[in-house]
C-alpha positions, 0 to 999 in steps of 0.5 A: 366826327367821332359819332360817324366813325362809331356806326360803322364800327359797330356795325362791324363789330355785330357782323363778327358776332353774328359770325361767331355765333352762327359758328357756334350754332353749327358747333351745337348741331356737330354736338347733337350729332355726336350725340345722335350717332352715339346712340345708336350703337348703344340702342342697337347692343341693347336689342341684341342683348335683350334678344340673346335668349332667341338665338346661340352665340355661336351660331350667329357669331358671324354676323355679330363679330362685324356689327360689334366692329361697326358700332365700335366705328360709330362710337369712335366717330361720336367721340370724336364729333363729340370732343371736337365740337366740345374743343370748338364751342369753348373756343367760340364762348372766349371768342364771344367774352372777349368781344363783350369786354372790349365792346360795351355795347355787345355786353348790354346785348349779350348780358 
């Protein structure tokens, strides 16, 4: 009796984990666009400063004034993507270490 009450909890108990590790597959793939979207302004500053020498400040100053404040906007979005997918992927790894101290047999799947 206890045997056939033991499969479907188990079974449970690896859909939850399955759950919480898609979660925190998609918690990777905010990172890595944080990351991505990061870069990008940082790319883009450094083609304007390696190409500062073909034009006047002041003459395109115009142009730049909005660029700099859409990369700053792209940097507070990265930051933001960056720190909350940070926030939630040590939320899920308690979620995931918790599971694997009350189940034995997810710490020997999980070892």
């Amino acid at each position: 009796m206890s045997d056939k009450m033991e499969v479907p909890l188990d079974m449970l108990v690896l859909q939850e984990m399955q759950l919480l590790l898609a979660e925190k597959r998609t918690t990777l793939s905010t990172l890595r666009t944080g990351i991505a979207i990061f870069a990008f302004p940082l790319s883009v500053l450094s083609v304007l400063i390696a190409t500062s020498k073909s034009y006047e400040i002041h003459e395109v100053w115009h142009w730049l004034l909005p660029l700099l404040f859409l990369n700053l906007g792209l940097i507070a979005l990265a930051v933001y993507l960056i720190l909350h997918a940070l926030h939630r992927l040590r939320h899920y790894n308690r979620l995931i270490a918790q599971y694997k101290h009350q189940h034995a047999r997810l710490r020997k799947l999980l070892a």
